[in-house]
C-alpha positions as a printed Julia matrix, in Angstrom:
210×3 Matrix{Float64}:
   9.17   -9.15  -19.11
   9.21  -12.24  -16.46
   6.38  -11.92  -13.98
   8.26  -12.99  -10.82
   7.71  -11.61   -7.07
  10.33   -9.01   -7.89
   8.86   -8.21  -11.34
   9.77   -4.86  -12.57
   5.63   -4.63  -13.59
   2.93   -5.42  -11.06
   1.08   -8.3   -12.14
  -1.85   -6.53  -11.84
  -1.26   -4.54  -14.74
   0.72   -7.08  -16.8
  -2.45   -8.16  -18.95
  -3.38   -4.61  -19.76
   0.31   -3.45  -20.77
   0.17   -6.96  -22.88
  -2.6    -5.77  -24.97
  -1.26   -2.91  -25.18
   1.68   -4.23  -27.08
  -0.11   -6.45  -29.1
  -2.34   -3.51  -30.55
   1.17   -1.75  -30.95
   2.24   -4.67  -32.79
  -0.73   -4.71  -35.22
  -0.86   -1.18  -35.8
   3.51   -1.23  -36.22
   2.27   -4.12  -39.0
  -1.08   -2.88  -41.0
   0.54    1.1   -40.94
   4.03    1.18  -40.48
   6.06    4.3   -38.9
   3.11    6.51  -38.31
   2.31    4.45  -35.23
   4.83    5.71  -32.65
   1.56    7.47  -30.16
   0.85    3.95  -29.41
   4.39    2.71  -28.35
   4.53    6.24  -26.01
   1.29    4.95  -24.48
   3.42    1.39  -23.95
   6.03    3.25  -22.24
   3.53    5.16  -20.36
   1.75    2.36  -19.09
   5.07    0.15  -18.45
   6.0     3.28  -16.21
   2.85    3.69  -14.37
   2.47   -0.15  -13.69
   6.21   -0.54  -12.33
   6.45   -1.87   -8.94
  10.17   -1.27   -8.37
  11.92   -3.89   -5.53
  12.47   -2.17   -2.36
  14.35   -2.74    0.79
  13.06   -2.96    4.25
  15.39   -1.36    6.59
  16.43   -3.76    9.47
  14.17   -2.18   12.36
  12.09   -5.13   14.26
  10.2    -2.2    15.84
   9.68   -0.07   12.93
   6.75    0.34   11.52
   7.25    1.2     7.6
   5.12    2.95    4.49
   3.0     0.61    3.4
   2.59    2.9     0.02
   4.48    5.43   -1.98
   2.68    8.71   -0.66
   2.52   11.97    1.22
   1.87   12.25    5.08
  -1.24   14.26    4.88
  -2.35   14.02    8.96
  -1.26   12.66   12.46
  -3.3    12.96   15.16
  -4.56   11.05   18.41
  -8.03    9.8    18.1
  -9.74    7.04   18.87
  -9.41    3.75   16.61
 -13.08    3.13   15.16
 -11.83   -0.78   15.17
 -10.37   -1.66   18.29
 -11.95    0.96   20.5
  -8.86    2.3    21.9
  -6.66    5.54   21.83
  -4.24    5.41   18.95
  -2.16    7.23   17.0
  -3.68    7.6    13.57
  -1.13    8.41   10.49
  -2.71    9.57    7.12
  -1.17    8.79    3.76
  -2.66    9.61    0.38
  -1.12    8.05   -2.71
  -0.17    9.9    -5.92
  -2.06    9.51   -9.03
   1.0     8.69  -10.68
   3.11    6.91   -8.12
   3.74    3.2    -7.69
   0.04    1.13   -6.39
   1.74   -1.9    -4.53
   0.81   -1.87   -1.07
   3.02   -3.25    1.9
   2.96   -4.72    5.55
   3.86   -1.85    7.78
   5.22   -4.69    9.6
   5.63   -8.44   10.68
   2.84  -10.67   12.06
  -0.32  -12.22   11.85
  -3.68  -11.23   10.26
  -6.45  -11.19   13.02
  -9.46   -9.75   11.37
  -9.75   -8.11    8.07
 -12.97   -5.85    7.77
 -14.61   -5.37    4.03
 -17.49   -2.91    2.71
 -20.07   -3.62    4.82
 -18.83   -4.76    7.76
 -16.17   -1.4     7.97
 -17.5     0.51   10.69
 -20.01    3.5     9.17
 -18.67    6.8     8.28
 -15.06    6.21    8.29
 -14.81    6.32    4.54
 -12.77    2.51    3.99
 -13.57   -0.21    1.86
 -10.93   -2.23    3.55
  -9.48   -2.2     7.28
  -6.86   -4.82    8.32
  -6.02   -5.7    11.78
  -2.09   -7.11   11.98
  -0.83   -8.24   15.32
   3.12   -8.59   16.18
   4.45  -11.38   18.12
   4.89   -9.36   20.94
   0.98   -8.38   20.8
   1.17   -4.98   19.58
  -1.78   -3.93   17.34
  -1.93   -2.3    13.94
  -4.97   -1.41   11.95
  -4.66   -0.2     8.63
  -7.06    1.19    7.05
  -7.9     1.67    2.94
 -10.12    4.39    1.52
 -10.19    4.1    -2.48
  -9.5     6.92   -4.82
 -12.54    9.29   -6.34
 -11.18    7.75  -10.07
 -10.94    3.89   -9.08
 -12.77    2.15   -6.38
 -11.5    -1.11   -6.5
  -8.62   -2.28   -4.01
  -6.9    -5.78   -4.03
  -5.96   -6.57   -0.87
  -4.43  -10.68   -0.82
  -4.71  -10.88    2.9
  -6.73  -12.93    5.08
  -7.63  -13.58    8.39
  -5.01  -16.13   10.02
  -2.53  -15.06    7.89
   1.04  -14.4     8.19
   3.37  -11.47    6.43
   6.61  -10.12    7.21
   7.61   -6.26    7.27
   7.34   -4.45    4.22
   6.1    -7.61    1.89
   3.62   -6.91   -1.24
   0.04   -8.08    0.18
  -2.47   -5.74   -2.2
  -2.13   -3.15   -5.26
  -4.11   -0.13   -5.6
  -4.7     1.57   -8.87
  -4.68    5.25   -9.08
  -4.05    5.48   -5.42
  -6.48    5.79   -2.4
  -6.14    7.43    1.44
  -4.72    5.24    3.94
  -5.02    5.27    7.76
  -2.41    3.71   10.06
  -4.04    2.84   14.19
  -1.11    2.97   16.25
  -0.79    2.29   19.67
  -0.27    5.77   21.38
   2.62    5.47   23.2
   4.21    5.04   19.72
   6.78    7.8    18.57
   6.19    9.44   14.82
   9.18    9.44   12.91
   7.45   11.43   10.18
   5.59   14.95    9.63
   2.62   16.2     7.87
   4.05   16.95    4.28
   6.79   14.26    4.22
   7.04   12.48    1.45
   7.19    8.34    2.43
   8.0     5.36    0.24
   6.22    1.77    0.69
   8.3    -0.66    2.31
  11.05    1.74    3.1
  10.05    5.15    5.04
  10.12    4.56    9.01
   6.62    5.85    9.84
   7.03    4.89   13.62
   8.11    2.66   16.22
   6.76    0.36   18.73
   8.1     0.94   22.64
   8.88   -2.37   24.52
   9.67   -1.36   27.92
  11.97   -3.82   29.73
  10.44   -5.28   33.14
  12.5    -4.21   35.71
């Protein structure tokens, strides 16, 4: 399988589902048929690594997924990183689901917190602060799963990305939290199930000056 930017496997996992098949091969070589439980653990891991193309629907203002997941909470609160008022959007990731994580939208990196310097008690490992070009603020925030800690997030301060583009990968899934502005409108509920790249989680207003 091709490792491109629209690979059908992350390239996170490629190595692992490589040796995979090469102790598939060996044991298909040295023992013959009886080795079939380790080409259903090829296919398993092939399936669990996929990171399936998606496309960003053409909304300038949207903000989108940034993972395959379930809406577990909206509420107003205060954003621990920008001390404002925000709307924060929760998302927890599946076990099972697809790891890539996505832009929620286009712009430019202007801080990106890690470990230690996360503010205490909010849980993340990793907070990223995204600004559009029309100045509208995003935070988004990345607790890691009870089974894996590790999270790679590729982005860096002074960077750019566009809406819904790959920027990290999260094995075995993690809790994310979304800092809105609050005069945003929620396009989603608690319960609804949202896909990375895809799922309109809200929008940004832009009032026109009279």
């Amino acid at each position: 399988m091709p490792v491109s930017q629209h690979s059908s496997i992350a390239k996170e996992g490629m190595p692992l589902l490589i040796v995979a098949i090469i102790g598939a091969l060996l044991l298909q070589i040295f023992y013959g048929g009886v080795t079939w439980p380790s080409w259903l653990l090829v296919l398993a891991l092939g399936w669990l690594l996929r990171d399936p193309q998606r496309s960003t629907p053409a909304s300038p203002l949207g903000i989108v997924a940034p993972v395959d997941g379930k809406v577990t909470a909206i509420e107003h609160t205060k954003d621990p990183y920008l001390s404002r008022d925000s709307v924060k959007i929760s998302i927890r990731m599946p076990l099972y689901g697809t790891f890539t994580l996505r832009s929620v939208t286009e712009g430019n990196i202007i801080q990106h917190w890690m470990d230690e310097t996360v503010p205490r008690g909010s849980g993340h490992t990793h907070a990223v602060w995204l600004q559009t070009d029309e100045e509208d603020d995003v935070v988004l925030a990345l607790q890691p799963g009870r089974f894996f800690g590790r999270i790679a997030c590729y982005l860096s301060t002074g960077d750019r990305v566009g809406q819904g583009r790959r920027c990290g990968y999260i094995p075995l899934g993690a809790q994310l939290d979304i800092y809105l502005p609050a005069d945003c409108p929620v396009k989603v509920k608690v319960g609804d199930k949202v896909w990375g790249g895809e799922s309109i989680l809200a929008q940004f207003i832009h009032r026109t000056p009279n």
